[in-house]
PDB file with SEQRES, HELIX, SHEET and CRYST1 records, atoms N, CA, C and O in Angstrom:
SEQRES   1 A   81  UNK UNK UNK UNK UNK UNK UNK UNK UNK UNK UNK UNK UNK          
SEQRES   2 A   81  UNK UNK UNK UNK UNK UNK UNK UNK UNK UNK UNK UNK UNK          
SEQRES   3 A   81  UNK UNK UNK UNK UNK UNK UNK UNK UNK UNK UNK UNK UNK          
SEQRES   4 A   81  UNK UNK UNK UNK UNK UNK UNK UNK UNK UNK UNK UNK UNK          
SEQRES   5 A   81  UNK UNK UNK UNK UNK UNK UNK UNK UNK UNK UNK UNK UNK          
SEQRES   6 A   81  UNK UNK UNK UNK UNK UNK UNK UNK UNK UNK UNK UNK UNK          
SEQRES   7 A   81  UNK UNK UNK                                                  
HELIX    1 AA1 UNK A   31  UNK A   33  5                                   3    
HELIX    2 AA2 UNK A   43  UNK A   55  1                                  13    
HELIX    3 AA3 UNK A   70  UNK A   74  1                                   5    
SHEET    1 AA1 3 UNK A  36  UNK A  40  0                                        
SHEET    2 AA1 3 UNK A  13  UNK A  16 -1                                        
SHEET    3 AA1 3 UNK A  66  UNK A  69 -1                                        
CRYST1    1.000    1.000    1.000  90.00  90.00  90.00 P 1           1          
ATOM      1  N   UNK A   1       6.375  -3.378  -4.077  1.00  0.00           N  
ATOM      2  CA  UNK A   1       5.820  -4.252  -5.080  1.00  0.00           C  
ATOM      3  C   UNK A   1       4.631  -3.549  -5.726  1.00  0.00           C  
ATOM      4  O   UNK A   1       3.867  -2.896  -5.014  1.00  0.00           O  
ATOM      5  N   UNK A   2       4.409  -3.666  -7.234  1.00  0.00           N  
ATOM      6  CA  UNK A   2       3.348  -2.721  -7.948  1.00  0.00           C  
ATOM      7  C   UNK A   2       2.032  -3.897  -8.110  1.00  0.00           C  
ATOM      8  O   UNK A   2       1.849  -5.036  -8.540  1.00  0.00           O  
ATOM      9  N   UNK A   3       1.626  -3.290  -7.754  1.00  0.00           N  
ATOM     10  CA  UNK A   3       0.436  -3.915  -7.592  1.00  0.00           C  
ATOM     11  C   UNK A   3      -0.643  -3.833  -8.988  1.00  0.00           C  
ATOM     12  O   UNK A   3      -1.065  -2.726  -9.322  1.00  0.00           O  
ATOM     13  N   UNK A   4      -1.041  -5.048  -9.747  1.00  0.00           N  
ATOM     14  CA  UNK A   4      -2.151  -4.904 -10.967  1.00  0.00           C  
ATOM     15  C   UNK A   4      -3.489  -4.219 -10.620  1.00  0.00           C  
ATOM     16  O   UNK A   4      -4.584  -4.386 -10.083  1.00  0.00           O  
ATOM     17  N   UNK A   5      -2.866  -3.528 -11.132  1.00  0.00           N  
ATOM     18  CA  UNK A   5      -4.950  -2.765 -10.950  1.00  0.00           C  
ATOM     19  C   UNK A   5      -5.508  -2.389 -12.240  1.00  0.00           C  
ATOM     20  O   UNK A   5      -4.816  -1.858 -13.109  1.00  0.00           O  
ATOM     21  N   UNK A   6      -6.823  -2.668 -12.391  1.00  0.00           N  
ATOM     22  CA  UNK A   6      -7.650  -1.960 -13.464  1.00  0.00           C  
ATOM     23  C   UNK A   6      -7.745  -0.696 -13.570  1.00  0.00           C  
ATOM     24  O   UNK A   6      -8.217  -0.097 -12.604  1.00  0.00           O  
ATOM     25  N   UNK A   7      -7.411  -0.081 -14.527  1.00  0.00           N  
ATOM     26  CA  UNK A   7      -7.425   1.680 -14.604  1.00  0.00           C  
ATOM     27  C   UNK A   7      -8.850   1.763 -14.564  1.00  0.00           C  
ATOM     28  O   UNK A   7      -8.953   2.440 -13.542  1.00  0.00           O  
ATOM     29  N   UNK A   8     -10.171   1.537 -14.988  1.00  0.00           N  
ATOM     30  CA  UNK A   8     -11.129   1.989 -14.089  1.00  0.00           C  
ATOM     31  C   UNK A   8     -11.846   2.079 -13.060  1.00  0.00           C  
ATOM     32  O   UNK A   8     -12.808   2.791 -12.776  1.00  0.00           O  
ATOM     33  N   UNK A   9     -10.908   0.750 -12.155  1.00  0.00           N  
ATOM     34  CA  UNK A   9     -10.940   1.080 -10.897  1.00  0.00           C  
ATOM     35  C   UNK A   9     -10.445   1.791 -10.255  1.00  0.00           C  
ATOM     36  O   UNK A   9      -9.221   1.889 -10.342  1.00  0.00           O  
ATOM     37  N   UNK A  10     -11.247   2.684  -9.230  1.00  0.00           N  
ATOM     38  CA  UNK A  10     -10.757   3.340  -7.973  1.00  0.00           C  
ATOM     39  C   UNK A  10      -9.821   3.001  -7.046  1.00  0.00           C  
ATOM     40  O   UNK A  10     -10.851   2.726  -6.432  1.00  0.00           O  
ATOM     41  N   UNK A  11      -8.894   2.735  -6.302  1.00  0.00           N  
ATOM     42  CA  UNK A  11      -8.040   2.238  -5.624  1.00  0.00           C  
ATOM     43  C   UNK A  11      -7.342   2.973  -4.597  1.00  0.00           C  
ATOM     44  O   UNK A  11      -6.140   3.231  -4.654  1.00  0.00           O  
ATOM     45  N   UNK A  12      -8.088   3.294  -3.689  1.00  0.00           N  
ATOM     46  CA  UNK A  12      -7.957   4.801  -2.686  1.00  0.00           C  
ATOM     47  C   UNK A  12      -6.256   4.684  -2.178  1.00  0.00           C  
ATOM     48  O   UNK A  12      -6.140   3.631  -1.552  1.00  0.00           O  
ATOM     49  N   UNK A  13      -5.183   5.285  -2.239  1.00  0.00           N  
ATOM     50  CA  UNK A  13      -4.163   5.467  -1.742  1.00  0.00           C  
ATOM     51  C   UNK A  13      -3.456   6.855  -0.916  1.00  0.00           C  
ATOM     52  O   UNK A  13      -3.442   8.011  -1.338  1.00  0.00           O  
ATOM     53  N   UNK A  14      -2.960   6.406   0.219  1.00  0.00           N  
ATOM     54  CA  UNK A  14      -3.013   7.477   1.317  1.00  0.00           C  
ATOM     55  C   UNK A  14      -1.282   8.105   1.280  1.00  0.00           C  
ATOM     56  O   UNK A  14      -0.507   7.296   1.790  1.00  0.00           O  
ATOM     57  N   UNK A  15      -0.651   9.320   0.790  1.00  0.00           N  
ATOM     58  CA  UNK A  15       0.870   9.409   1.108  1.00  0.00           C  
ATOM     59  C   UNK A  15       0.748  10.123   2.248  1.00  0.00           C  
ATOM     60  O   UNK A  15      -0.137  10.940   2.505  1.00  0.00           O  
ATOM     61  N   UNK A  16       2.189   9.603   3.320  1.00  0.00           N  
ATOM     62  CA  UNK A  16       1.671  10.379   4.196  1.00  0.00           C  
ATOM     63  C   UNK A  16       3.481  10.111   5.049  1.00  0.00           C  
ATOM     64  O   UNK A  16       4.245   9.154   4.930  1.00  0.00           O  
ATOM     65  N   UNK A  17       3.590  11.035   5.633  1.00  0.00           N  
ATOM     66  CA  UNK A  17       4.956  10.949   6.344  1.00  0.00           C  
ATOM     67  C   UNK A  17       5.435  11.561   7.162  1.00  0.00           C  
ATOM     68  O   UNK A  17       4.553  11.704   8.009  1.00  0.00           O  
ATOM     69  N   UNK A  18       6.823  12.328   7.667  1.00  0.00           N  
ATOM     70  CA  UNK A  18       7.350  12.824   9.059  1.00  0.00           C  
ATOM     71  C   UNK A  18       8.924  12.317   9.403  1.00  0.00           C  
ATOM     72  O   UNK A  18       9.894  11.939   8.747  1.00  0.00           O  
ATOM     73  N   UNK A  19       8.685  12.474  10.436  1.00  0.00           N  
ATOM     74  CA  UNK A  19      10.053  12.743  11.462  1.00  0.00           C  
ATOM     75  C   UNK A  19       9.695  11.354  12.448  1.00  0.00           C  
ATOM     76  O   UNK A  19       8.763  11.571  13.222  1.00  0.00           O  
ATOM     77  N   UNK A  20      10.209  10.162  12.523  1.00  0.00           N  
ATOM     78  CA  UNK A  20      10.184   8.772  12.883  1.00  0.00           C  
ATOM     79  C   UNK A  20      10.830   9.032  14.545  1.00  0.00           C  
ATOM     80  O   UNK A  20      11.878   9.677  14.566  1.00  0.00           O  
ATOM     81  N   UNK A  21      10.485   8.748  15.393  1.00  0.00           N  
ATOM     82  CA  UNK A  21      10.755   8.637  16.638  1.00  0.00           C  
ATOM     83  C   UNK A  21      12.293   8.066  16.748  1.00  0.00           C  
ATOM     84  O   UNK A  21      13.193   8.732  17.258  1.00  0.00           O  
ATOM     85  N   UNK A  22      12.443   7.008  16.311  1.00  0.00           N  
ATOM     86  CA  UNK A  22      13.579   6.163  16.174  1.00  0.00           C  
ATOM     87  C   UNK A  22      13.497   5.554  14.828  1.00  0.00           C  
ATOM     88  O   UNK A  22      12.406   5.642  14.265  1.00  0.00           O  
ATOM     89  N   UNK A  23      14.470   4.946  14.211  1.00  0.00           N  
ATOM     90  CA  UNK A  23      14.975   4.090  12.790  1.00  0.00           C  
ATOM     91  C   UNK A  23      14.669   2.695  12.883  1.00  0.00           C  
ATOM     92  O   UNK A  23      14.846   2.035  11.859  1.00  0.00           O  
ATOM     93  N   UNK A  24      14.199   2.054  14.014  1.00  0.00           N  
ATOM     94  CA  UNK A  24      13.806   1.044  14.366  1.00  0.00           C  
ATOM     95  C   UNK A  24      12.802   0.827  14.135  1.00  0.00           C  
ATOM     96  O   UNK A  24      12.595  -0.284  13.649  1.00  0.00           O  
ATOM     97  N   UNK A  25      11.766   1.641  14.323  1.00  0.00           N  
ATOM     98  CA  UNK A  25      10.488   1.482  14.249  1.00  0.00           C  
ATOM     99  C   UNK A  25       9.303   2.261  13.247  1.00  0.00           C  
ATOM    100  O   UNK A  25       9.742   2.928  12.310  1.00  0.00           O  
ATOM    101  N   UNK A  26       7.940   2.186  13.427  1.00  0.00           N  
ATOM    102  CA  UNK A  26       7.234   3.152  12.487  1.00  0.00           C  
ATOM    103  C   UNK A  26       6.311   3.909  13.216  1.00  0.00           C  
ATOM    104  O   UNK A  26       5.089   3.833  13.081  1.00  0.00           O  
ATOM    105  N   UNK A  27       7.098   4.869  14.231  1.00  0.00           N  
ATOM    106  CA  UNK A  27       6.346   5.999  15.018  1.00  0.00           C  
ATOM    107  C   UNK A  27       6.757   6.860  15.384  1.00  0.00           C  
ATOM    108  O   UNK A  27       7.741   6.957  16.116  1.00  0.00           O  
ATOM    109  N   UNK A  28       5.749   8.130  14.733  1.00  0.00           N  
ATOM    110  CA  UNK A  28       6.467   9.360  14.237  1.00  0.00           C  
ATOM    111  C   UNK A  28       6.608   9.842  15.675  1.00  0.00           C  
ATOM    112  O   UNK A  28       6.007   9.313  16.611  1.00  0.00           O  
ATOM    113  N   UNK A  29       7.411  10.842  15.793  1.00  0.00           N  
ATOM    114  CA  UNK A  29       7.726  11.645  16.788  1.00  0.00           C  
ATOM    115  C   UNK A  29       6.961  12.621  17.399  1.00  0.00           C  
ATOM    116  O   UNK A  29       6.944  12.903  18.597  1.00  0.00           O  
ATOM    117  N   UNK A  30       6.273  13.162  16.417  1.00  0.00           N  
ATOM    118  CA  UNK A  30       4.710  14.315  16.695  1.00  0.00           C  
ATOM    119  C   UNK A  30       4.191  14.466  15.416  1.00  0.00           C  
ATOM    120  O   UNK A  30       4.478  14.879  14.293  1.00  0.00           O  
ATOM    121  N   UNK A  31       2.872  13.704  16.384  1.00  0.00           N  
ATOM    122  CA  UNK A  31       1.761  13.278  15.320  1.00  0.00           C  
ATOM    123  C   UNK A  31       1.362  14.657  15.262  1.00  0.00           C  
ATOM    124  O   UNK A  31       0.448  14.604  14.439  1.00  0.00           O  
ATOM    125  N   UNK A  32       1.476  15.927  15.634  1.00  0.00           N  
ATOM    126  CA  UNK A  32       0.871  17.080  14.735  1.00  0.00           C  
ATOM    127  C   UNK A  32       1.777  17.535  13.777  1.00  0.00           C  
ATOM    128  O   UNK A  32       1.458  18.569  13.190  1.00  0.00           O  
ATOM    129  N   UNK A  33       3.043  16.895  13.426  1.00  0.00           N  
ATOM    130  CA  UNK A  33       3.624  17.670  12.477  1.00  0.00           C  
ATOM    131  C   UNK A  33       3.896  16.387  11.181  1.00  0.00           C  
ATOM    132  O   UNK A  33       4.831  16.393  10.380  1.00  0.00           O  
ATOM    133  N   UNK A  34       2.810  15.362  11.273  1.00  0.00           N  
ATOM    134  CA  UNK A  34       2.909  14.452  10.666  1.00  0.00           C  
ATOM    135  C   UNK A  34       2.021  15.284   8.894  1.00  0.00           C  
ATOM    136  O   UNK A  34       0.936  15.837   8.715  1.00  0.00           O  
ATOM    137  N   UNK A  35       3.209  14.945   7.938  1.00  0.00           N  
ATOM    138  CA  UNK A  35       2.847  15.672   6.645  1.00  0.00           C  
ATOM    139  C   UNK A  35       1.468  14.615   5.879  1.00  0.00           C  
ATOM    140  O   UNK A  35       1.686  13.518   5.366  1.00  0.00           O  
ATOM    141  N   UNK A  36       0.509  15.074   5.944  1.00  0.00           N  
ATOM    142  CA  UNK A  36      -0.572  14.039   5.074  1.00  0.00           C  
ATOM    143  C   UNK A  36      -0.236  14.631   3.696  1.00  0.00           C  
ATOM    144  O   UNK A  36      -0.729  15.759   3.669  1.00  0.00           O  
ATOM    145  N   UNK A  37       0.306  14.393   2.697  1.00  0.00           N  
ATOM    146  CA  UNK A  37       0.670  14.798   1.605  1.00  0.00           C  
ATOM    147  C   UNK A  37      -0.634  14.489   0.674  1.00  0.00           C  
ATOM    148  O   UNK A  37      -0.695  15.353  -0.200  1.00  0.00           O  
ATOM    149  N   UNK A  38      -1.760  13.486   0.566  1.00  0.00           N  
ATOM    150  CA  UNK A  38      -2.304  13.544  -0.273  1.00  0.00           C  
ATOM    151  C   UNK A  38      -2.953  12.422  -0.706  1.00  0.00           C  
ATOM    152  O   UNK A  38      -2.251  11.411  -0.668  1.00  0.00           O  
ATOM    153  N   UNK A  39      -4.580  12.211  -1.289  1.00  0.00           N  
ATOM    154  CA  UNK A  39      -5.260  11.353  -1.554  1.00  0.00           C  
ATOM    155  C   UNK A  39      -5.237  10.458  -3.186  1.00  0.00           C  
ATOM    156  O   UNK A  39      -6.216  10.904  -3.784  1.00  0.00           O  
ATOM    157  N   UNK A  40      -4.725   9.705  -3.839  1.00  0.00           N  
ATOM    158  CA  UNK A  40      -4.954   9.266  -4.895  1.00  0.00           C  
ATOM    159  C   UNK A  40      -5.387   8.080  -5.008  1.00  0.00           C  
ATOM    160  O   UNK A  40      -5.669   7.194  -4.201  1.00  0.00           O  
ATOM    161  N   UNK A  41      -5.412   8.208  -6.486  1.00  0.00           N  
ATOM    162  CA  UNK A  41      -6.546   7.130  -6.844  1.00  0.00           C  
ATOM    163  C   UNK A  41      -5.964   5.896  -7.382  1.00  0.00           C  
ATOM    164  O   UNK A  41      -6.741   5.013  -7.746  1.00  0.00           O  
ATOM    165  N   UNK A  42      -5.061   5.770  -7.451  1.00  0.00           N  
ATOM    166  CA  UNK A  42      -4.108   4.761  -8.008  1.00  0.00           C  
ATOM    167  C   UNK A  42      -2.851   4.816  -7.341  1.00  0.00           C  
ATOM    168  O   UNK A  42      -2.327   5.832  -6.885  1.00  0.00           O  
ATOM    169  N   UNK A  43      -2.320   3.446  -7.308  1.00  0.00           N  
ATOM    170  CA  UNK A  43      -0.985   3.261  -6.682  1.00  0.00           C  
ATOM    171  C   UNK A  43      -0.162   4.241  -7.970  1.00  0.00           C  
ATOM    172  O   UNK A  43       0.121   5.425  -7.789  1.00  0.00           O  
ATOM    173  N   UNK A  44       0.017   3.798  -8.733  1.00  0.00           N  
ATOM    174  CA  UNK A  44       1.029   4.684  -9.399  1.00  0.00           C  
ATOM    175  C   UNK A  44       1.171   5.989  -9.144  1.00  0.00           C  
ATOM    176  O   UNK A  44       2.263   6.557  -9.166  1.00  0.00           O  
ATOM    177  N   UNK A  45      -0.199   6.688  -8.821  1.00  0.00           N  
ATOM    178  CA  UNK A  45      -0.097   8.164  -8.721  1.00  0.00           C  
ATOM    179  C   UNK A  45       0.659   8.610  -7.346  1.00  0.00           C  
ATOM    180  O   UNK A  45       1.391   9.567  -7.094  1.00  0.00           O  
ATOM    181  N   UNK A  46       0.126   7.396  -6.473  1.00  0.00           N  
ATOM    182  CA  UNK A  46       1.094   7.550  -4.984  1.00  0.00           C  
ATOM    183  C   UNK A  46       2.080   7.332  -5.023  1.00  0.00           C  
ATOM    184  O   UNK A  46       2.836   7.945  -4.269  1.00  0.00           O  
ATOM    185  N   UNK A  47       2.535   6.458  -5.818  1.00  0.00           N  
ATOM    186  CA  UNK A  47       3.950   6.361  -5.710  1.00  0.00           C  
ATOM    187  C   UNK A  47       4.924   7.267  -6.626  1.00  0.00           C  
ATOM    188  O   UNK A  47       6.147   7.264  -6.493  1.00  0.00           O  
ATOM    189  N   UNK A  48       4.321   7.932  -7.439  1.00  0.00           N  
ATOM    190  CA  UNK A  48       5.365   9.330  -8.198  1.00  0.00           C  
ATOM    191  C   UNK A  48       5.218  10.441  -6.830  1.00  0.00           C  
ATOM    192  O   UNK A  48       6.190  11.138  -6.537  1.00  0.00           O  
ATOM    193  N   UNK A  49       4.187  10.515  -6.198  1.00  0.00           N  
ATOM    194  CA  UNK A  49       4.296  11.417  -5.168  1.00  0.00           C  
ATOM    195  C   UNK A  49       4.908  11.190  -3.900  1.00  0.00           C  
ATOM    196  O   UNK A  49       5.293  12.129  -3.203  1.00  0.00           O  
ATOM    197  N   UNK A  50       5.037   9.823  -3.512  1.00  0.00           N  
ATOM    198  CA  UNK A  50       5.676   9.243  -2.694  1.00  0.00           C  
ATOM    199  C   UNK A  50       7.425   9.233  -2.883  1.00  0.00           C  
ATOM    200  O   UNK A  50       8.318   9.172  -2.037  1.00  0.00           O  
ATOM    201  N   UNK A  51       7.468   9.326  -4.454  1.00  0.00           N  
ATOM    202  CA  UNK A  51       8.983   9.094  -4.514  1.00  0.00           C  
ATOM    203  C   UNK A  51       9.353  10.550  -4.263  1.00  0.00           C  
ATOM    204  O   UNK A  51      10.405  10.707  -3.643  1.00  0.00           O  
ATOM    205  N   UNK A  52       8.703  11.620  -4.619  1.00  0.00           N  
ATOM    206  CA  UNK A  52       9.271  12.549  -4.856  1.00  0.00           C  
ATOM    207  C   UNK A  52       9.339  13.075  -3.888  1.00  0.00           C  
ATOM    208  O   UNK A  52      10.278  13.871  -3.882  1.00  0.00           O  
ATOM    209  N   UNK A  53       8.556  13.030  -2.615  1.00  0.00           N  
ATOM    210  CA  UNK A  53       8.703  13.501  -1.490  1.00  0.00           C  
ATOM    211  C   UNK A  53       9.874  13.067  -0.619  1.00  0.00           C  
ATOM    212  O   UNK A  53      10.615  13.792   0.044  1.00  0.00           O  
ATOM    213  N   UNK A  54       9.901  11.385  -0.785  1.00  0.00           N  
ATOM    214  CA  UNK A  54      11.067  11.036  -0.039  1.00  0.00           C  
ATOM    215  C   UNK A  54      12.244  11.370  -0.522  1.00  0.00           C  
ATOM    216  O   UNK A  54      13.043  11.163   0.391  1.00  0.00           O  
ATOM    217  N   UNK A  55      12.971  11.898  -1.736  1.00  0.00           N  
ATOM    218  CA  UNK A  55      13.659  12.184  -2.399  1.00  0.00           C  
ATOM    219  C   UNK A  55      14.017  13.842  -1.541  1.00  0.00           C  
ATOM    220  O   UNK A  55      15.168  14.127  -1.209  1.00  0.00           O  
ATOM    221  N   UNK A  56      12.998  14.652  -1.323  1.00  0.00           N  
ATOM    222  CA  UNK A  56      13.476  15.728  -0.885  1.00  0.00           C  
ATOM    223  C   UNK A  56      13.372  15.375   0.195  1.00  0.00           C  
ATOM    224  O   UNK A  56      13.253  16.421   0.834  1.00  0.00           O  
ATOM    225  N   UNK A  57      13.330  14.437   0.968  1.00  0.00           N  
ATOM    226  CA  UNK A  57      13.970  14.028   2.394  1.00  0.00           C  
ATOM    227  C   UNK A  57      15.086  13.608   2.920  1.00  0.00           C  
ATOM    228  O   UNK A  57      15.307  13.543   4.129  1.00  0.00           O  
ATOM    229  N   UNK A  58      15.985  13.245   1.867  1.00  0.00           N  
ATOM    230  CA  UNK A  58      17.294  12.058   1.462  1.00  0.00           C  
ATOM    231  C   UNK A  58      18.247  12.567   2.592  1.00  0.00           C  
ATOM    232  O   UNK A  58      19.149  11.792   2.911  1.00  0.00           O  
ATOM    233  N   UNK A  59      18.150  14.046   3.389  1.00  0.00           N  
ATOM    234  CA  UNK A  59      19.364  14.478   4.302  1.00  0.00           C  
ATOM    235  C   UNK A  59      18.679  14.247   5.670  1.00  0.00           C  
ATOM    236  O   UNK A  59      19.339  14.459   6.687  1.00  0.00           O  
ATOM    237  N   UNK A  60      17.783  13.952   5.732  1.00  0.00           N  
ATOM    238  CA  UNK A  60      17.137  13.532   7.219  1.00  0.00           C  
ATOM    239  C   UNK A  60      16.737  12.519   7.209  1.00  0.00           C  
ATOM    240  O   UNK A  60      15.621  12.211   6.790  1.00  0.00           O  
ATOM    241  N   UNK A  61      18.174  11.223   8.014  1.00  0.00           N  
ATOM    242  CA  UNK A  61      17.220  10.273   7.959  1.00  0.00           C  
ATOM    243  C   UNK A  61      16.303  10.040   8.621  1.00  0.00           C  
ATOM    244  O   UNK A  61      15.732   9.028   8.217  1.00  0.00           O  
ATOM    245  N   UNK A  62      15.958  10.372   9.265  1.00  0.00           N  
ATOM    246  CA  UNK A  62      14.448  10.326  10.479  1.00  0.00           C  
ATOM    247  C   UNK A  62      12.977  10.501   9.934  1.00  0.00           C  
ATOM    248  O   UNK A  62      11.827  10.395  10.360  1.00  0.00           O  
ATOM    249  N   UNK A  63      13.742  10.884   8.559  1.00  0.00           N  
ATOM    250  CA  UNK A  63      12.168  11.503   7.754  1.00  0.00           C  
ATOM    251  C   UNK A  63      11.604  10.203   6.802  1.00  0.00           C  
ATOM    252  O   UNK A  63      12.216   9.980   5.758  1.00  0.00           O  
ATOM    253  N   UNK A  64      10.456   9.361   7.155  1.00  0.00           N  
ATOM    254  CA  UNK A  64      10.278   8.453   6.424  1.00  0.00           C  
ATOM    255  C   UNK A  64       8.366   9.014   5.675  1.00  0.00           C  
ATOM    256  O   UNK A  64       7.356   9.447   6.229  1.00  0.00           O  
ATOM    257  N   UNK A  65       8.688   8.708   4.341  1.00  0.00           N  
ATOM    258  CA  UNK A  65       6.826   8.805   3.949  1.00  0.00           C  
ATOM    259  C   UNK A  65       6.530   7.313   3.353  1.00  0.00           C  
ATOM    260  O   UNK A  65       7.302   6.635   2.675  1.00  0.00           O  
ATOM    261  N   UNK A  66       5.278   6.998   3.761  1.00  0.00           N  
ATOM    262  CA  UNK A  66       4.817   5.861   3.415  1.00  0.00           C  
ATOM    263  C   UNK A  66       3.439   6.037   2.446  1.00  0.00           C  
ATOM    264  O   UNK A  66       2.676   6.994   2.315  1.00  0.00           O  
ATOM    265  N   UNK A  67       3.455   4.726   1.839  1.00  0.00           N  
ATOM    266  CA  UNK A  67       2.109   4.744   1.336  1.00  0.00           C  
ATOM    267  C   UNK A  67       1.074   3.815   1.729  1.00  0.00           C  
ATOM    268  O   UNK A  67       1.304   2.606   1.679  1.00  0.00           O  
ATOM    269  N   UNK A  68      -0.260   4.346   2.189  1.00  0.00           N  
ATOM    270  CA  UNK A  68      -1.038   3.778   2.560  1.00  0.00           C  
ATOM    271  C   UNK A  68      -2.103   2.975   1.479  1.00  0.00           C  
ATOM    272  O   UNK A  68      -2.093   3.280   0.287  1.00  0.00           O  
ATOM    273  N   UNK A  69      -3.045   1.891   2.029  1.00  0.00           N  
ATOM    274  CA  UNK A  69      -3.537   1.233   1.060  1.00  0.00           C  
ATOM    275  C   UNK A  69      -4.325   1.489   1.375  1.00  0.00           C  
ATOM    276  O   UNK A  69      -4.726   0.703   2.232  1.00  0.00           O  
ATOM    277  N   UNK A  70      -5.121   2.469   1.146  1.00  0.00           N  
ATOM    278  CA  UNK A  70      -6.904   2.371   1.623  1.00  0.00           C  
ATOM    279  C   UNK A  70      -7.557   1.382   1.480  1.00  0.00           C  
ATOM    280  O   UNK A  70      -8.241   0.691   2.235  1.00  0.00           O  
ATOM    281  N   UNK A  71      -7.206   1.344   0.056  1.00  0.00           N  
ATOM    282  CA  UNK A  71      -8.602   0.409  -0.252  1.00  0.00           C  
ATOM    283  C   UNK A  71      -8.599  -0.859   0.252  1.00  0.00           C  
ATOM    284  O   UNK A  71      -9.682  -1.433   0.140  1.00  0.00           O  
ATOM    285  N   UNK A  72      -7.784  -1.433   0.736  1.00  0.00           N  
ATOM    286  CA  UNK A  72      -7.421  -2.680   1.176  1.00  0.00           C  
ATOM    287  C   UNK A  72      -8.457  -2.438   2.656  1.00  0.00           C  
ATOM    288  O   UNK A  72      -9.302  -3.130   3.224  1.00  0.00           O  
ATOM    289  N   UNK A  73      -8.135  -1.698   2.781  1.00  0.00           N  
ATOM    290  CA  UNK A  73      -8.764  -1.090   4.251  1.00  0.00           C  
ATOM    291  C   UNK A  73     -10.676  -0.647   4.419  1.00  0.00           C  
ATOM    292  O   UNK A  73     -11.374  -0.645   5.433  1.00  0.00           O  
ATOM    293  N   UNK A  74     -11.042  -0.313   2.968  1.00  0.00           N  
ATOM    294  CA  UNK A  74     -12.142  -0.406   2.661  1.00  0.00           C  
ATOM    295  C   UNK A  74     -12.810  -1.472   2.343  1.00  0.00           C  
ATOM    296  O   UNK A  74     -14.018  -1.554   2.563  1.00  0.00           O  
ATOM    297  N   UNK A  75     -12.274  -2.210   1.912  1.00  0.00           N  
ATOM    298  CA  UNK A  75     -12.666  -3.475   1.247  1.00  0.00           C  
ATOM    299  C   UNK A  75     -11.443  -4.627   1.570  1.00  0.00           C  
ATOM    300  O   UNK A  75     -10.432  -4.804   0.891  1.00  0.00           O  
ATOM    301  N   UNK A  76     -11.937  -5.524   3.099  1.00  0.00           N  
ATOM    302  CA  UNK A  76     -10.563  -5.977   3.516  1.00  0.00           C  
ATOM    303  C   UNK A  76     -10.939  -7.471   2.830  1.00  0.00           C  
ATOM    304  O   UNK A  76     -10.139  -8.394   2.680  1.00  0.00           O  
ATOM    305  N   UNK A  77     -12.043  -7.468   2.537  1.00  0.00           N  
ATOM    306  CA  UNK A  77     -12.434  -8.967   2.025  1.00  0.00           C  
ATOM    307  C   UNK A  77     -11.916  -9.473   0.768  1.00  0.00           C  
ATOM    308  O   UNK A  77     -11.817 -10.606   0.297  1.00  0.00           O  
ATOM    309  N   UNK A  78     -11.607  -8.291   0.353  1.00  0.00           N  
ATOM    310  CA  UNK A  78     -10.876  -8.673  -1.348  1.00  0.00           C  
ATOM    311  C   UNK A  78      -9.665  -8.600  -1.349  1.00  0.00           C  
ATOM    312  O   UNK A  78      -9.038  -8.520  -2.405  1.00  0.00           O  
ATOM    313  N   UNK A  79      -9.098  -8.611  -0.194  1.00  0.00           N  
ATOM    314  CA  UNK A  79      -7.591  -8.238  -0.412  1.00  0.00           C  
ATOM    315  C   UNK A  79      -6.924  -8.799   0.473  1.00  0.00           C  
ATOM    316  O   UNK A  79      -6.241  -8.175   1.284  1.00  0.00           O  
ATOM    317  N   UNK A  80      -7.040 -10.164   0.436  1.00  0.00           N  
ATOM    318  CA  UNK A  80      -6.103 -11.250   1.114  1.00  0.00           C  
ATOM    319  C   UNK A  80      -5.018 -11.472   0.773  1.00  0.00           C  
ATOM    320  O   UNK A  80      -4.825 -11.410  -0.441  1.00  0.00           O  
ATOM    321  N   UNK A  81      -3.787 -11.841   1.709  1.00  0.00           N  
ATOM    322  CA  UNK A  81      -2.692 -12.072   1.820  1.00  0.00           C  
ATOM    323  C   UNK A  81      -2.701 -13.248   1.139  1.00  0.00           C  
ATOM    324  O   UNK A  81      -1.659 -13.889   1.001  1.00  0.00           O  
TER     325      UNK A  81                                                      
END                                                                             
């Protein structure tokens, strides 16, 4: 789901992904070979980098990348469910 944001707001977003232990769940197999792909500032920007990564993953399914919400995480008071 895309989320409204103000383009001059900051909006910290985390891509980040790997090799999933099992398909069941969301825990990678070895956290040292877990790929931190990269810090942006907007969901949109994570998610062109997010797509494109999982895209060159498409033959392993074990390989999942997610996107993280920082800012939600920085600021948990503004960002209620």
């Amino acid at each position: 789901m895309a989320e409204k944001e103000d383009p001059s707001k900051q909006l910290l977003h985390l891509v980040i992904g790997g090799e999933l232990s099992s398909l069941e769940g969301v825990t990678f197999a070895d956290l040292d070979k877990v790929d931190i792909v990269g810090l942006y500032p907007n969901y949109a920007a994570a998610y062109a980098v997010w797509k494109q990564k999982a895209q060159m993953t498409v033959d392993s399914a074990q390989t999942r990348y997610f996107i993280v919400h920082l800012h939600r995480l920085l600021e948990p008071e503004t960002h209620k469910p």
